[in-house]
DODODREN-826794 format. One record per residue (C-alpha): x, y, z; residue number from 1. Coordinates in nm, 3 decimals. Each point is the difference from the previous one (the first is absolute). Example, Ala and Ser with C-alpha at 12.3 -4.5 7.8 and 13.67 -1.06 7.14 Angstrom:
<rs>
R 1.230 -0.450 0.780 1
R 0.137 0.344 -0.066 2
</rs>
This chain:
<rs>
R 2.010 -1.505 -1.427 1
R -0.114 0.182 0.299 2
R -0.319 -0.129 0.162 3
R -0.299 0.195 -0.019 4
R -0.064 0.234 0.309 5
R -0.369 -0.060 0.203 6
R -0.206 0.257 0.147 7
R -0.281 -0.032 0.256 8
R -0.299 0.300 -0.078 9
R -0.264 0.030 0.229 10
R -0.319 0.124 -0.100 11
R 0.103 -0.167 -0.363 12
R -0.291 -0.073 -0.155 13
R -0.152 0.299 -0.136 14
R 0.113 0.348 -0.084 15
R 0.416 0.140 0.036 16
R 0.043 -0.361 0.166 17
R -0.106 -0.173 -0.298 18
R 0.135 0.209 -0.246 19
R 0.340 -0.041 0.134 20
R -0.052 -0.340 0.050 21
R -0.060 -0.048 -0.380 22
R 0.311 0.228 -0.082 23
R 0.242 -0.212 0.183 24
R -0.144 -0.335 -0.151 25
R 0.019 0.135 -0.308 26
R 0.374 0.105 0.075 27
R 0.052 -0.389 0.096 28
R -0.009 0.017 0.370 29
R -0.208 -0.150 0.257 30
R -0.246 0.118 0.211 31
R -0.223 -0.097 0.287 32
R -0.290 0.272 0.081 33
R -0.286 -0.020 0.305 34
R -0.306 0.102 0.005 35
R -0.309 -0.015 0.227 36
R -0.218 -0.087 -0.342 37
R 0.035 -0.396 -0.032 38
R -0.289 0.008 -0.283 39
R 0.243 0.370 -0.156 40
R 0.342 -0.203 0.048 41
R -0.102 -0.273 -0.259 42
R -0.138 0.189 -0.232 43
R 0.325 0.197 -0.015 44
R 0.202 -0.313 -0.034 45
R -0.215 -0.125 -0.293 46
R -0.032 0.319 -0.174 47
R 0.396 -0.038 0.009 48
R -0.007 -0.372 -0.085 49
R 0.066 -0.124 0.297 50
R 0.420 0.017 -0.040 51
R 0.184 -0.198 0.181 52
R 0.215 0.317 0.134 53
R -0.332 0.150 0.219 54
R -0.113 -0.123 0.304 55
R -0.344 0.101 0.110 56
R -0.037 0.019 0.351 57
R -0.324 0.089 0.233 58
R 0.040 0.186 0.333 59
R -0.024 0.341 0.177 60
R 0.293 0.225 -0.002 61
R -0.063 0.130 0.374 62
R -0.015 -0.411 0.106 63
R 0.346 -0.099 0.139 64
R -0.053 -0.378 -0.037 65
R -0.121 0.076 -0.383 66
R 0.298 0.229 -0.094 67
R 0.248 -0.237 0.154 68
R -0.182 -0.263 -0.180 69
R 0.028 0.184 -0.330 70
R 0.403 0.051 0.047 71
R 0.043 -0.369 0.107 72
R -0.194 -0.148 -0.321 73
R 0.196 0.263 -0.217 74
R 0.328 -0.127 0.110 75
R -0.134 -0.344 -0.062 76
R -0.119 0.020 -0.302 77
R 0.294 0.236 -0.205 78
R 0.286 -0.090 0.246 79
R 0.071 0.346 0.090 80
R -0.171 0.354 0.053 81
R 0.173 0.334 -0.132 82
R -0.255 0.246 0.046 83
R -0.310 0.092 0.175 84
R -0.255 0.238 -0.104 85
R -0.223 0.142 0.274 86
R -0.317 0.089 -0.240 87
R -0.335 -0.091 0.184 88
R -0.176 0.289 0.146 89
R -0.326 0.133 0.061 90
R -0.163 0.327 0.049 91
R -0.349 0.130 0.170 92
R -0.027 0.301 -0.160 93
R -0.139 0.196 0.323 94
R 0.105 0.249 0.232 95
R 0.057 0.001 0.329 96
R -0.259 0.196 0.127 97
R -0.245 -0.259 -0.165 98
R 0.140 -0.306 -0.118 99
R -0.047 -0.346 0.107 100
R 0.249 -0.138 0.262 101
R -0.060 -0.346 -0.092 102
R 0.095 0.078 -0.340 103
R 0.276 0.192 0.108 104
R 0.145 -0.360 0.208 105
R -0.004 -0.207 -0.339 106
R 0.191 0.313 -0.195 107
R 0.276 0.038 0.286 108
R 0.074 -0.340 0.024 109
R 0.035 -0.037 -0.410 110
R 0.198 0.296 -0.039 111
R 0.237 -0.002 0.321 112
R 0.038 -0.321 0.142 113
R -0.014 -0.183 -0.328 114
R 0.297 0.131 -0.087 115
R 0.166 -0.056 0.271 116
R -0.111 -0.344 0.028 117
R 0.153 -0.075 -0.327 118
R 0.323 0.169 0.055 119
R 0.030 -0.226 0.318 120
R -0.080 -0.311 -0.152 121
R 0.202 0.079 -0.356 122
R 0.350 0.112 0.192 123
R 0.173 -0.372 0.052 124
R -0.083 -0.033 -0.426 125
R 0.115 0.347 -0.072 126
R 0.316 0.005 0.238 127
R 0.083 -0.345 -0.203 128
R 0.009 0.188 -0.370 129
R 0.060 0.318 0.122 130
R -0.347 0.106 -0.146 131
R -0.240 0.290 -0.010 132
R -0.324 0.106 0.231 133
R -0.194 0.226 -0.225 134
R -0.336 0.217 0.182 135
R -0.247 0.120 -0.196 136
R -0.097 0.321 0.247 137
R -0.194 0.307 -0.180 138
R 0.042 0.369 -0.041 139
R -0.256 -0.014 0.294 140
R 0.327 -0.101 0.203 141
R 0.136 0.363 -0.104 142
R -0.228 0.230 -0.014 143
R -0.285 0.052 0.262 144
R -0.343 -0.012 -0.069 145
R -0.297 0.127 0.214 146
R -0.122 -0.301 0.241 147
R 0.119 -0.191 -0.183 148
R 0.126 -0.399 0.192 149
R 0.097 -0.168 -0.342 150
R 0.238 0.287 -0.044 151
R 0.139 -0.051 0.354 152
R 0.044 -0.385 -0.057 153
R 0.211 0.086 -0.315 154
R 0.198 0.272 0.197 155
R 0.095 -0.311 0.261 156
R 0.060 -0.179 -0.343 157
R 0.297 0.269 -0.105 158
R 0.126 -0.096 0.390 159
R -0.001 -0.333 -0.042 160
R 0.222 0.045 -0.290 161
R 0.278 0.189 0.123 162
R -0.041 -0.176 0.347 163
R 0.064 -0.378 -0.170 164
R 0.260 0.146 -0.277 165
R 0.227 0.122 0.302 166
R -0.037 -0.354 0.160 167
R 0.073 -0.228 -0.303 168
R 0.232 0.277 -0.163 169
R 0.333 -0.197 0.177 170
R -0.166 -0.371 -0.134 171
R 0.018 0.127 -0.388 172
R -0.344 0.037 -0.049 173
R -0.219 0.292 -0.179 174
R -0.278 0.175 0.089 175
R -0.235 0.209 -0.220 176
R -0.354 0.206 0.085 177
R -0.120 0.049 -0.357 178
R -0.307 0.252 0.068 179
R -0.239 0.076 -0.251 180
R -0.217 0.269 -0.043 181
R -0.357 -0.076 -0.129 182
R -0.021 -0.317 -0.192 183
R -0.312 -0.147 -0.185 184
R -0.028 -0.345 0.166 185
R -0.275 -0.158 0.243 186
R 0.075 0.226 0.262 187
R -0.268 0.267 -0.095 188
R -0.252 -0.278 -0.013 189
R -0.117 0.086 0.305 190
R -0.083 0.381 -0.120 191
R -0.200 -0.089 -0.307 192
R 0.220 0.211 -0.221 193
R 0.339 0.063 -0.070 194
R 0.130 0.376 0.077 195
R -0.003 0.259 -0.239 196
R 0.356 0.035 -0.237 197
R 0.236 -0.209 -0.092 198
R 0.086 -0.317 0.180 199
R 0.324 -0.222 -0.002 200
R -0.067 -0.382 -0.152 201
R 0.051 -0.328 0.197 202
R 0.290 -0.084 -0.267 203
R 0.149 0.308 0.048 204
R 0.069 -0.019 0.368 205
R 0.089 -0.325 -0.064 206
R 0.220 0.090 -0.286 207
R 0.168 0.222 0.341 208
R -0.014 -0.300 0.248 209
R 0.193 -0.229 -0.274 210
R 0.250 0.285 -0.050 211
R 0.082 0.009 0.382 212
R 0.023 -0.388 -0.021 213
R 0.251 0.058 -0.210 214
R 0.254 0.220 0.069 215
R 0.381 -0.144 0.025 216
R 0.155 -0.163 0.231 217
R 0.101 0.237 0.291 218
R -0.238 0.250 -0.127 219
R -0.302 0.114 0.306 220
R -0.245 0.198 -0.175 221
R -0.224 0.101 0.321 222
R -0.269 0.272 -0.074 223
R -0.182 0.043 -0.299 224
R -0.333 0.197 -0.054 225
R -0.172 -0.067 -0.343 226
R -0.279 0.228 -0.055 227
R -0.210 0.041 -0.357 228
R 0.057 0.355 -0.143 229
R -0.220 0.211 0.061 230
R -0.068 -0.085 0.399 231
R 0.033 0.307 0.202 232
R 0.099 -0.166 0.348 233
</rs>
């Protein structure tokens, strides 16, 4: 029997993150997911009831020490690491001409360097089982919006992608920007409503993040955008 496969989510404690987290527990895999939220992680672990295949684990994705720290006590715990998905972000919902630029530091460092932490820290474990690095960028990353810096973090995102696939291509390992278009999760909490039309579901895009996961053996699925009919851009 082959041993289950592990995979490190960041930002995994509420929203896509935990949707997918549930979908691959439920698939009999096992996961490890981060989160800022120490009080959010636990409550996510006992809605679940508390398996022994998740690993909570508290830290900031744009903290080197933490991210290294959440690889290391992956690898610990499930002996191995096939797959790392690049989920926490943030967004200020501001423009340029009047935003905040201390709100602005927080999102770039979630959205940019996070991800690039992780990849850094996850490559010994992924060279190892010839795994996958999955981003979750945005439409933002493809089309332009006015003013718009949360757009132009996701557009670095869609770099990132093609940049780290083209360096880990020769080692055997994937890598897939799944980019979604509007999605109801907590990220129009800080708007007070959610846009007008339809809106994509957590599970969905997760139900697109465990598809990438999955793909065969030699098989590098690297851009896919995931938008809810209906959305115009």
């Amino acid at each position: 029997m082959n041993e289950p496969s592990t995979t490190l989510i960041t930002g995994g404690g509420s929203g896509i993150g935990a949707a997918m987290a549930r979908r691959l527990l439920d698939r009999g895999e096992r996961v490890a997911v981060t989160g800022r939220g120490e009080d959010r992680l636990r409550a996510f672990a006992e809605e679940l009831g508390n398996p022994e295949a998740l690993l909570t684990l508290t830290g900031d994705a744009s903290d080197p020490a933490a991210v290294q720290a959440a690889v290391d006590a992956t690898v610990k715990r499930f002996g191995r690491l096939d797959a790392v998905v690049a989920n926490a972000g943030t967004a200020t919902h501001d423009t340029l001409a009047e935003g905040d630029p201390e709100g602005w530091r927080e999102m770039v460092l979630t959205n940019v360097l996070g991800p690039a932490l992780l990849i850094r820290a996850a490559l010994p474990a992924l060279k190892a089982t010839r795994g996958r690095i999955v981003l979750v960028g945005s439409v933002a990353g493809f089309v332009h919006t006015p003013g718009n810096l949360y757009g132009a973090t996701k557009w670095a995102l869609t770099g990132l992608a093609e940049n780290t696939r083209r360096m880990v291509t020769g080692d055997g390992v994937g890598v897939t920007l799944i980019a979604p278009g509007r999605v109801e999760t907590p990220f129009w909490d800080g708007l007070g409503a959610l846009p007008d039309g339809l809106l994509l579901t957590a599970d969905q895009v997760a139900d697109s993040l465990v598809w990438a996961l999955g793909q065969p053996e030699g098989v590098d699925v690297n851009n896919v955008i995931v938008r809810p009919v209906g959305q115009p851009v």
